[in-house]
mmCIF file of the N, C-alpha and C atoms, coordinates in Angstrom:
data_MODEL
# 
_entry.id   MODEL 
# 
loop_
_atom_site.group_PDB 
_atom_site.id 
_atom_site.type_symbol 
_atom_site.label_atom_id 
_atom_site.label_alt_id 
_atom_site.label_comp_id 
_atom_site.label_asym_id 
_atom_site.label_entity_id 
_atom_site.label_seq_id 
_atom_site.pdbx_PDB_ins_code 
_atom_site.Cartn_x 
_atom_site.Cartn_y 
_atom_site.Cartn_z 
_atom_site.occupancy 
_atom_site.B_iso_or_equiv 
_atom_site.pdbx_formal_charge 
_atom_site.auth_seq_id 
_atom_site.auth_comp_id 
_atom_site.auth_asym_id 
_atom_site.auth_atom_id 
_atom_site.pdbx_PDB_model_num 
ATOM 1   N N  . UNK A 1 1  ? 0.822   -1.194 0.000   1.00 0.00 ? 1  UNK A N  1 
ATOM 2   C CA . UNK A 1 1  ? 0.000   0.000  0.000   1.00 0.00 ? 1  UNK A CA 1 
ATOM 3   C C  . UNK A 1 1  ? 0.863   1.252  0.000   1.00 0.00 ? 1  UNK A C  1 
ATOM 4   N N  . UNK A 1 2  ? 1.820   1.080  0.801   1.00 0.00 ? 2  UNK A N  1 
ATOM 5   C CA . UNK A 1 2  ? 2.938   2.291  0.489   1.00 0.00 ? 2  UNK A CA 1 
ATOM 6   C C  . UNK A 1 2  ? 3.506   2.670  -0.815  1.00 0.00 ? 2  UNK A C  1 
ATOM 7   N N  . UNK A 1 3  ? 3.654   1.789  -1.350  1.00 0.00 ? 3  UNK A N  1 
ATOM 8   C CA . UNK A 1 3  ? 4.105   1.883  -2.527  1.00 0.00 ? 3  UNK A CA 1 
ATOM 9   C C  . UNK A 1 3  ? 3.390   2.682  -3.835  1.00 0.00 ? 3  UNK A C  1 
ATOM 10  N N  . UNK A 1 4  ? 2.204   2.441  -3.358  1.00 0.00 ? 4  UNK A N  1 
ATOM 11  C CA . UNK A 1 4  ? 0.990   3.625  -4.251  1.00 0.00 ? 4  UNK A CA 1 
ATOM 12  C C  . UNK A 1 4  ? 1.324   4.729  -4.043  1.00 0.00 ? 4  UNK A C  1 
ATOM 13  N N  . UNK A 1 5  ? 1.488   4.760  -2.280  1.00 0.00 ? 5  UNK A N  1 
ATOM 14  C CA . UNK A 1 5  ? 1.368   6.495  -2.468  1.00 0.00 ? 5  UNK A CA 1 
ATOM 15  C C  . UNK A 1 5  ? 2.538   6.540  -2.765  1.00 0.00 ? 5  UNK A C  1 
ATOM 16  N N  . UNK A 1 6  ? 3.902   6.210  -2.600  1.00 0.00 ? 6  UNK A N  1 
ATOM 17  C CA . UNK A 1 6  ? 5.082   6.969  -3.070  1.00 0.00 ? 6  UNK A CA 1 
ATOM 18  C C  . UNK A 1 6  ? 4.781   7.177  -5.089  1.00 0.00 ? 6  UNK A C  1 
ATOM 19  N N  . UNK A 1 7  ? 4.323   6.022  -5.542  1.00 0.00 ? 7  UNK A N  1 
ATOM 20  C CA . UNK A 1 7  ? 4.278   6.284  -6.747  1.00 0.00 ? 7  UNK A CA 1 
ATOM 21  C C  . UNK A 1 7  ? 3.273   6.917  -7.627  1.00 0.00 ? 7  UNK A C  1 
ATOM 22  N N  . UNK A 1 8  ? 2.038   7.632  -6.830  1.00 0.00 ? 8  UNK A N  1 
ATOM 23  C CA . UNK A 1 8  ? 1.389   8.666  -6.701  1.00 0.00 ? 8  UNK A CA 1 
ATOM 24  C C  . UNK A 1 8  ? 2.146   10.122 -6.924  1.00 0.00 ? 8  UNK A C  1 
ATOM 25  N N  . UNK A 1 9  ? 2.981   9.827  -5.534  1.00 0.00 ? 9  UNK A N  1 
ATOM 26  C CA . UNK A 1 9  ? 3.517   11.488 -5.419  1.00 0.00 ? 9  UNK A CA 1 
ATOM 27  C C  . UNK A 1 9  ? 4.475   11.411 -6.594  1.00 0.00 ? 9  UNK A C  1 
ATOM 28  N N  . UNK A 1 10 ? 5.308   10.481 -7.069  1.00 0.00 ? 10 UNK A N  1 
ATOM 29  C CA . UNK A 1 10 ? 6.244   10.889 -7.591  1.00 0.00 ? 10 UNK A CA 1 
ATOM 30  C C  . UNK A 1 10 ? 5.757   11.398 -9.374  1.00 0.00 ? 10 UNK A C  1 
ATOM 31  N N  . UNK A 1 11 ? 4.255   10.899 -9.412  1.00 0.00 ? 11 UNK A N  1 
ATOM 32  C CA . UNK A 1 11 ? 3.707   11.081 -10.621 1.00 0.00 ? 11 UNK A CA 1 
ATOM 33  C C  . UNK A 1 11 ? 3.314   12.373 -10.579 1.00 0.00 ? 11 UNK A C  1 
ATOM 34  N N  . UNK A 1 12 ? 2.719   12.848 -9.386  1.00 0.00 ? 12 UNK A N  1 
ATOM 35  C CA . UNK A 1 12 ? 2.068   13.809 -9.357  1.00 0.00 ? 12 UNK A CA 1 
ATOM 36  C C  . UNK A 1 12 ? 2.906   15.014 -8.940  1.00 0.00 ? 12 UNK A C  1 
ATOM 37  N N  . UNK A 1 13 ? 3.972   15.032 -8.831  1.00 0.00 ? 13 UNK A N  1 
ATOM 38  C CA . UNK A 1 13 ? 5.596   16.068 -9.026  1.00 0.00 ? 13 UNK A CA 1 
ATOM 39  C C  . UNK A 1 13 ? 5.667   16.545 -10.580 1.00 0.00 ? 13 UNK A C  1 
ATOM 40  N N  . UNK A 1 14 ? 5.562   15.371 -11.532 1.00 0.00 ? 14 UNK A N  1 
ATOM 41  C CA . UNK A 1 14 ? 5.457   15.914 -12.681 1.00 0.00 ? 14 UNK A CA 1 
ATOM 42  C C  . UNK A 1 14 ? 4.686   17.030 -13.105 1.00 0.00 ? 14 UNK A C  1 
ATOM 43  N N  . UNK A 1 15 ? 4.658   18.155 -13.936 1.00 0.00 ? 15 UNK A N  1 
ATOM 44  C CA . UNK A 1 15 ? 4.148   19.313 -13.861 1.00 0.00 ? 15 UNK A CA 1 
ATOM 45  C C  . UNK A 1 15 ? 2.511   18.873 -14.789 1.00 0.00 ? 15 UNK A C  1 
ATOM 46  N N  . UNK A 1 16 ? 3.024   17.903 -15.913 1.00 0.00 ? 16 UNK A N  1 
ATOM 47  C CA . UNK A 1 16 ? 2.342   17.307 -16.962 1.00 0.00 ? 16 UNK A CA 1 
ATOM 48  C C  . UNK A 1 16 ? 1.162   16.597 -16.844 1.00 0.00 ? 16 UNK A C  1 
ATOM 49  N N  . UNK A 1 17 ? 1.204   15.882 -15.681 1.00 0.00 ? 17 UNK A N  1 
ATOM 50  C CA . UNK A 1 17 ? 0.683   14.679 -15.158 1.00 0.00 ? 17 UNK A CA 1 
ATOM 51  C C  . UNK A 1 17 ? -0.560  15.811 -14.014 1.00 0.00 ? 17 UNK A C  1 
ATOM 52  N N  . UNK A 1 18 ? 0.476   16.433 -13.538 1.00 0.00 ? 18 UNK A N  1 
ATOM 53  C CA . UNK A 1 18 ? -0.635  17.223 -12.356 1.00 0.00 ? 18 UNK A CA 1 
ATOM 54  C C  . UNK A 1 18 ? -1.697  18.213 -12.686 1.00 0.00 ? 18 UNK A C  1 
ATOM 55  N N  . UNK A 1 19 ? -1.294  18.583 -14.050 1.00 0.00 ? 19 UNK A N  1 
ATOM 56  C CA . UNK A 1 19 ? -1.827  19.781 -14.796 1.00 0.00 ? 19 UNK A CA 1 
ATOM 57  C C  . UNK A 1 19 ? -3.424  18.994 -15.500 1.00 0.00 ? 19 UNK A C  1 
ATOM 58  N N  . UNK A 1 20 ? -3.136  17.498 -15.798 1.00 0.00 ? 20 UNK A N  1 
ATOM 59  C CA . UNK A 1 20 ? -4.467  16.791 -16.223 1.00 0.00 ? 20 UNK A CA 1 
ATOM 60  C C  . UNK A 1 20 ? -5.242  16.766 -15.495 1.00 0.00 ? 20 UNK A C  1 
ATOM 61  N N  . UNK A 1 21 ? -4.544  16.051 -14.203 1.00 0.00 ? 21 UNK A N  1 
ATOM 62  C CA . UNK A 1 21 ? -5.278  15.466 -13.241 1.00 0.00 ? 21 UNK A CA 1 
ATOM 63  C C  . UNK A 1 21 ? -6.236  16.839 -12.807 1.00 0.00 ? 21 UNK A C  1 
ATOM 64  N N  . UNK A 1 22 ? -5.561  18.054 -12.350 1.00 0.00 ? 22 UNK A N  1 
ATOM 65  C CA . UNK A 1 22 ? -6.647  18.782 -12.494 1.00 0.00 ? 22 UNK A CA 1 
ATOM 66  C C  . UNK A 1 22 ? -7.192  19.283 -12.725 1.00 0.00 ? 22 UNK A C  1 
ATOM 67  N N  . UNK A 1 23 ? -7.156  19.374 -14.729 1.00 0.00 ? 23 UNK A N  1 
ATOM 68  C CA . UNK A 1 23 ? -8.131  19.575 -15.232 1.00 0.00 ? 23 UNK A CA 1 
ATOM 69  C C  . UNK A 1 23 ? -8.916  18.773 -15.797 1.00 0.00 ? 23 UNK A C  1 
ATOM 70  N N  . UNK A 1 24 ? -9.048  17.039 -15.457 1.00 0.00 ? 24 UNK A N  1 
ATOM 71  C CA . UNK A 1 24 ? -10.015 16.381 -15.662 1.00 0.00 ? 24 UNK A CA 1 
ATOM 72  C C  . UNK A 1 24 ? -10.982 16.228 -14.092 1.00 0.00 ? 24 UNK A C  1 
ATOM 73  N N  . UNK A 1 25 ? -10.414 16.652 -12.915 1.00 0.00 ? 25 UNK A N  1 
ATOM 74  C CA . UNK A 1 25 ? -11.127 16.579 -11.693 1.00 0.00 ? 25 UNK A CA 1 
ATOM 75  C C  . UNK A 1 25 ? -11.840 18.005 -11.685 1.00 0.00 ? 25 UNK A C  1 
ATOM 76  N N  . UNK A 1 26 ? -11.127 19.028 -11.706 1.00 0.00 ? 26 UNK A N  1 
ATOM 77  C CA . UNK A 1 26 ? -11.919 20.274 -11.082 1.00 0.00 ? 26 UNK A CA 1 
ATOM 78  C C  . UNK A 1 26 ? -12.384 21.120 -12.286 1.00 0.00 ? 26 UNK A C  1 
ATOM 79  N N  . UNK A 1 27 ? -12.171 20.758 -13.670 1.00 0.00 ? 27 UNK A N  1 
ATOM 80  C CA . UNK A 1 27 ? -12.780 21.842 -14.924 1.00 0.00 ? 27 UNK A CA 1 
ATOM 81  C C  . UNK A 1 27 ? -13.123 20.744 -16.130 1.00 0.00 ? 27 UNK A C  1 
ATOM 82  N N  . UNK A 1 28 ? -13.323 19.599 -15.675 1.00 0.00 ? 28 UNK A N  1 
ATOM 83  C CA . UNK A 1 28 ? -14.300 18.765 -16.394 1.00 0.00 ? 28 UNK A CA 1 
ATOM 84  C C  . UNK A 1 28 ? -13.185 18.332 -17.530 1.00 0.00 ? 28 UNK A C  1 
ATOM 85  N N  . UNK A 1 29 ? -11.742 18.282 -17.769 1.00 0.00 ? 29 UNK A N  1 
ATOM 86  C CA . UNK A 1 29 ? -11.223 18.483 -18.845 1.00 0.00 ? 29 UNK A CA 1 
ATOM 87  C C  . UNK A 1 29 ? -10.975 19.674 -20.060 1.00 0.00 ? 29 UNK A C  1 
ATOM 88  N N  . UNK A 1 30 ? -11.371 20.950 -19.533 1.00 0.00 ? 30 UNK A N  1 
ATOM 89  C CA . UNK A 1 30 ? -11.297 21.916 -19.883 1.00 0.00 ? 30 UNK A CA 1 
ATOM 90  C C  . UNK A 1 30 ? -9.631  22.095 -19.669 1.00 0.00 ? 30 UNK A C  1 
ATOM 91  N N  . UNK A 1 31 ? -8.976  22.338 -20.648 1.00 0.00 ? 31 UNK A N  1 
ATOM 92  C CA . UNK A 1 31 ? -7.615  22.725 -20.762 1.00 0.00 ? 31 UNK A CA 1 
ATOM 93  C C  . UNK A 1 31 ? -7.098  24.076 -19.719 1.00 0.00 ? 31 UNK A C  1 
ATOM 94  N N  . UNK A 1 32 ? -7.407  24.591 -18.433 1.00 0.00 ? 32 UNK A N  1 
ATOM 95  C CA . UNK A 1 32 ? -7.548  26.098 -17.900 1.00 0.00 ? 32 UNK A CA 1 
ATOM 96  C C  . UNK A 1 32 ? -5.932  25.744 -17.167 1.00 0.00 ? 32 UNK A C  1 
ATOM 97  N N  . UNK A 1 33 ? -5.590  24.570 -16.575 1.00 0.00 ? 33 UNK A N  1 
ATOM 98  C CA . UNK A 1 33 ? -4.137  24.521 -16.031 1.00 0.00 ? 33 UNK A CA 1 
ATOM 99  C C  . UNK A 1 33 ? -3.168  24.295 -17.065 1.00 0.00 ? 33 UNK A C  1 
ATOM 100 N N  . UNK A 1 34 ? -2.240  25.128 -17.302 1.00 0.00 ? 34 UNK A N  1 
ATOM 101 C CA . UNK A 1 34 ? -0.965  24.396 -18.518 1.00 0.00 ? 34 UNK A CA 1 
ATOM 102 C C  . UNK A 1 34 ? -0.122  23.973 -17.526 1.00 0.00 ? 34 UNK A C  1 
ATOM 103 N N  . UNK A 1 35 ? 0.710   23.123 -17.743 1.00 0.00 ? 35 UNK A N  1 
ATOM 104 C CA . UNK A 1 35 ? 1.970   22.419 -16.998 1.00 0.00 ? 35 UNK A CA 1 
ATOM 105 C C  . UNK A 1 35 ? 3.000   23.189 -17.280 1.00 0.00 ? 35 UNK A C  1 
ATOM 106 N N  . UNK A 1 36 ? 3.434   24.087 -18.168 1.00 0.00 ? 36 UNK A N  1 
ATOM 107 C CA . UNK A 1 36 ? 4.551   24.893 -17.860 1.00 0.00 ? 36 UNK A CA 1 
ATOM 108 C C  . UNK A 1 36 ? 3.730   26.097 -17.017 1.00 0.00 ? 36 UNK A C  1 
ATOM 109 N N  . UNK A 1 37 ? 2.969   26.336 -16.833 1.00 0.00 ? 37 UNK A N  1 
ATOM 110 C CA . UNK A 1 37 ? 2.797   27.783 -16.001 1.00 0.00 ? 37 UNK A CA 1 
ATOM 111 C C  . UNK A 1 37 ? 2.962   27.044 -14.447 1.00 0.00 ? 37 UNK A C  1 
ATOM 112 N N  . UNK A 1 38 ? 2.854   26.350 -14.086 1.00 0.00 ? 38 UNK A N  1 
ATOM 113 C CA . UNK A 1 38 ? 2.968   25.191 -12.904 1.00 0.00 ? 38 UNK A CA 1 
ATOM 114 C C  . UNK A 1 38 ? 4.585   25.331 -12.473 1.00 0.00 ? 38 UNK A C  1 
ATOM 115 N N  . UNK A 1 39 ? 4.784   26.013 -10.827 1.00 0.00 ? 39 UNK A N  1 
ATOM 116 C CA . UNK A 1 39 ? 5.846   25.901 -10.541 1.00 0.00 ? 39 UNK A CA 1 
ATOM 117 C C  . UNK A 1 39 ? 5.698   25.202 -8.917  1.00 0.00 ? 39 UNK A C  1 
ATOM 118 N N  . UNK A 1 40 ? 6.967   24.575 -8.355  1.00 0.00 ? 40 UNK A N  1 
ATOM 119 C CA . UNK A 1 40 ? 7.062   23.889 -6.864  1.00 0.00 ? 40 UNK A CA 1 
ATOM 120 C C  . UNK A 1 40 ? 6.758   24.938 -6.351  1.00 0.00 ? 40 UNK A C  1 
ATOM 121 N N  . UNK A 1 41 ? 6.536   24.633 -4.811  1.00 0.00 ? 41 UNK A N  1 
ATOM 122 C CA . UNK A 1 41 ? 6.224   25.519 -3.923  1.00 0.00 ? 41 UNK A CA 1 
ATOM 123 C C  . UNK A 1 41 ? 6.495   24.590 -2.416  1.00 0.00 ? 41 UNK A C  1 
ATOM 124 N N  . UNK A 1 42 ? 6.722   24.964 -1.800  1.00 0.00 ? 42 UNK A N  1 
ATOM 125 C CA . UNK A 1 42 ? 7.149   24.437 -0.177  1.00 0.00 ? 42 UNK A CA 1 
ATOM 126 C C  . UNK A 1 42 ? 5.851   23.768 0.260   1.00 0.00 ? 42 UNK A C  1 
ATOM 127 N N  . UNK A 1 43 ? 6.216   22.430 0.562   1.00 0.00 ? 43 UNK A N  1 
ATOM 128 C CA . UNK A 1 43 ? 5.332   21.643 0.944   1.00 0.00 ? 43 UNK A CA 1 
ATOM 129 C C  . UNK A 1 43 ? 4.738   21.694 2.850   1.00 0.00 ? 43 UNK A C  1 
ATOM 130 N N  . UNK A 1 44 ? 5.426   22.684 3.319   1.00 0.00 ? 44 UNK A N  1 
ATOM 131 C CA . UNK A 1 44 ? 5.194   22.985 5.041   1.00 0.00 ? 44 UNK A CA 1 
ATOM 132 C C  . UNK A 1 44 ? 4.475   24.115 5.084   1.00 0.00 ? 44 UNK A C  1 
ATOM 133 N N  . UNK A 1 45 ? 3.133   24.295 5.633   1.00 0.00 ? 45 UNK A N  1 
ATOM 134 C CA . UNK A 1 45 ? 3.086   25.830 6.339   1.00 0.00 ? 45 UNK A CA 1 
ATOM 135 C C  . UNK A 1 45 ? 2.197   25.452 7.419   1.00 0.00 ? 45 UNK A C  1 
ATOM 136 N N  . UNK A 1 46 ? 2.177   26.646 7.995   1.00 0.00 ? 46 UNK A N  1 
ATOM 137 C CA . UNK A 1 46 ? 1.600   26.717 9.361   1.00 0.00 ? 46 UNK A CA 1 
ATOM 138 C C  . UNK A 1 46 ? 0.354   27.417 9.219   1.00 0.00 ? 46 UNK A C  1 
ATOM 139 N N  . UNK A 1 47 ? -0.569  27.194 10.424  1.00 0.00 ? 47 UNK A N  1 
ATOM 140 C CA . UNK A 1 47 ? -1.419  27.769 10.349  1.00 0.00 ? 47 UNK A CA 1 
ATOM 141 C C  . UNK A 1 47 ? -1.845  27.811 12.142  1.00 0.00 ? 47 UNK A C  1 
ATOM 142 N N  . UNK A 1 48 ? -3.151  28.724 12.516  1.00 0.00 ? 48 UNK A N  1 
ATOM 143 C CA . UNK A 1 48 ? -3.301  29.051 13.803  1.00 0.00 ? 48 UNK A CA 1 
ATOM 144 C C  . UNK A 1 48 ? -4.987  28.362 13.999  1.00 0.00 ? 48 UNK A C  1 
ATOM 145 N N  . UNK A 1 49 ? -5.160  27.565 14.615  1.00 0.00 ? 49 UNK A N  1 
ATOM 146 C CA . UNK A 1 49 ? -6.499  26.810 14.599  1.00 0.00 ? 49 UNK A CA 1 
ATOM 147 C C  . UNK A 1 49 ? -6.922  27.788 15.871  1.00 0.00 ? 49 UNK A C  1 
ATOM 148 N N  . UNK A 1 50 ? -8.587  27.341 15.991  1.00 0.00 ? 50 UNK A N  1 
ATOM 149 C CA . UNK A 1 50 ? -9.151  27.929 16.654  1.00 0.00 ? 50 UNK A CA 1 
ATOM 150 C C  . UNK A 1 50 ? -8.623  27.576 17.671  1.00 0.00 ? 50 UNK A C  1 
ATOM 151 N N  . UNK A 1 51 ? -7.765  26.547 18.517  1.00 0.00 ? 51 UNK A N  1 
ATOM 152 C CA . UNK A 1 51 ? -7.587  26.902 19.645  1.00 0.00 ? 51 UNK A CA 1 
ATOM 153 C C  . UNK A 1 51 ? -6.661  27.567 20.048  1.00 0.00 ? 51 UNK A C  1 
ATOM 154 N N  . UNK A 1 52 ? -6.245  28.583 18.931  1.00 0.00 ? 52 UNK A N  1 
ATOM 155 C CA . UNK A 1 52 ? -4.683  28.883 19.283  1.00 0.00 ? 52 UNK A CA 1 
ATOM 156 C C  . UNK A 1 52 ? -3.727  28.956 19.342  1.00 0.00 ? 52 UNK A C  1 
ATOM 157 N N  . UNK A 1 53 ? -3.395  27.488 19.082  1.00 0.00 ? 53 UNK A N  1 
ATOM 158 C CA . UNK A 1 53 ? -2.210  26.457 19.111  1.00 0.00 ? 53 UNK A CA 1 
ATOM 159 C C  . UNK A 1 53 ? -1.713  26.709 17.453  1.00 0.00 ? 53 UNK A C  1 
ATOM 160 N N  . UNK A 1 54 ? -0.457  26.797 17.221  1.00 0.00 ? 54 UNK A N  1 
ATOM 161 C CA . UNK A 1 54 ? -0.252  27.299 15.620  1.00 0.00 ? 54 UNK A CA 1 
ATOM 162 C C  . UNK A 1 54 ? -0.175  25.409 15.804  1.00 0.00 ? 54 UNK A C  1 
ATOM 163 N N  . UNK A 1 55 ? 0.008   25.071 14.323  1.00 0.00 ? 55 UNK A N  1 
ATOM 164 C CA . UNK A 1 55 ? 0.072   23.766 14.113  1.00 0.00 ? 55 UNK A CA 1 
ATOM 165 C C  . UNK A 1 55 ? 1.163   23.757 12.315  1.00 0.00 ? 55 UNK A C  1 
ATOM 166 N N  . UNK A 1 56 ? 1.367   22.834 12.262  1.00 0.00 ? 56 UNK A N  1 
ATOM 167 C CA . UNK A 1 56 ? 2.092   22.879 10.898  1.00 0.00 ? 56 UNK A CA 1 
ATOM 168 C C  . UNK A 1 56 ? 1.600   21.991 10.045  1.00 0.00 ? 56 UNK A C  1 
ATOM 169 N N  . UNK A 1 57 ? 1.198   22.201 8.731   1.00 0.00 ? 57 UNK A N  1 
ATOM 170 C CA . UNK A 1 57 ? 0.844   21.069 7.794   1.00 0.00 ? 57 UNK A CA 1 
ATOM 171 C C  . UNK A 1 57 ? 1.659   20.437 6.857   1.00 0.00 ? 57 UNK A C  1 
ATOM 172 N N  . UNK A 1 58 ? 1.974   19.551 6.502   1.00 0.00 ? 58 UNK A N  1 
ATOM 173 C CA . UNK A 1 58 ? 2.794   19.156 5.382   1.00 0.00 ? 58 UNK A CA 1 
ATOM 174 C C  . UNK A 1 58 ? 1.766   18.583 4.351   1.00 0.00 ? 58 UNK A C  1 
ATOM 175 N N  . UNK A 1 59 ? 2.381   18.651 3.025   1.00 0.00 ? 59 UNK A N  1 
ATOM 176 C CA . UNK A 1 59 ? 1.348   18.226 1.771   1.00 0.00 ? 59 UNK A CA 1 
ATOM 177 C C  . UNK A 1 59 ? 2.202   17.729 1.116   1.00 0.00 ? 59 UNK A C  1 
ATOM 178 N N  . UNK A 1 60 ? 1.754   16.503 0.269   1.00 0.00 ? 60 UNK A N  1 
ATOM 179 C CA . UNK A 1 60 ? 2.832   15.867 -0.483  1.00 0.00 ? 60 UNK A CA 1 
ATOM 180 C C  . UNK A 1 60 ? 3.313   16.809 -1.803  1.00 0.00 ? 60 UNK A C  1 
ATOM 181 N N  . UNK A 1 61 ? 2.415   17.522 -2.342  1.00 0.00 ? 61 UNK A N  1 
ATOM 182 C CA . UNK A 1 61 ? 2.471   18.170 -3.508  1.00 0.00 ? 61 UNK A CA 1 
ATOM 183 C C  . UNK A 1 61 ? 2.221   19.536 -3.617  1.00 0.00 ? 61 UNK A C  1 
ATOM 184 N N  . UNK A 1 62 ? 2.412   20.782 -3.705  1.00 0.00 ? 62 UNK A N  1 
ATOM 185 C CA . UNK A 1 62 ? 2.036   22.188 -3.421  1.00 0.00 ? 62 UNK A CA 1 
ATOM 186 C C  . UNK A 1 62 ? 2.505   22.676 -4.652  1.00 0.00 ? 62 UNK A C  1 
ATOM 187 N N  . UNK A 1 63 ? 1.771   23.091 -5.609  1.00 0.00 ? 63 UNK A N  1 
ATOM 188 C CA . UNK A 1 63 ? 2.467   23.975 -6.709  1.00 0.00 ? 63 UNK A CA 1 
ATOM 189 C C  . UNK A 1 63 ? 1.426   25.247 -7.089  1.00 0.00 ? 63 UNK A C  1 
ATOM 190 N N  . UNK A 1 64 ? 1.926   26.214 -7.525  1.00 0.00 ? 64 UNK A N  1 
ATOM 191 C CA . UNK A 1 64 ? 1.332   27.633 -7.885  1.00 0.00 ? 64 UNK A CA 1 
ATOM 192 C C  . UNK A 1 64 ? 1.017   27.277 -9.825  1.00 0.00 ? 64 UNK A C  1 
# 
């Protein structure tokens, strides 16, 4: 089962691959993401939940 997700993420690093995926999930296949306009971005940030407490998230994949 591990092995999916590593070979998930490592598909979904590709700029090409990530750029389909979401434009066949979130715009029906409408061409609106190109894979070169697609750059990395830091997979850590923080955030402050309601109780206060900052907390940190990690994401396997983060791109602009």
């Amino acid at each position: 089962m591990g092995e999916k997700d590593i070979t998930e993420k490592i598909l979904e690093d590709h700029n090409d691959v990530f750029a389909d995926i979401i434009n066949g999930l979130v715009f029906a296949g409408e061409q609106k993401i190109l894979a070169e306009s697609l750059e990395n971005t830091a997979v850590h940030s923080q955030y402050k939940a309601d109780d206060e407490k900052v907390h940190e998230l990690e994401r396997d994949i983060a791109k602009y």
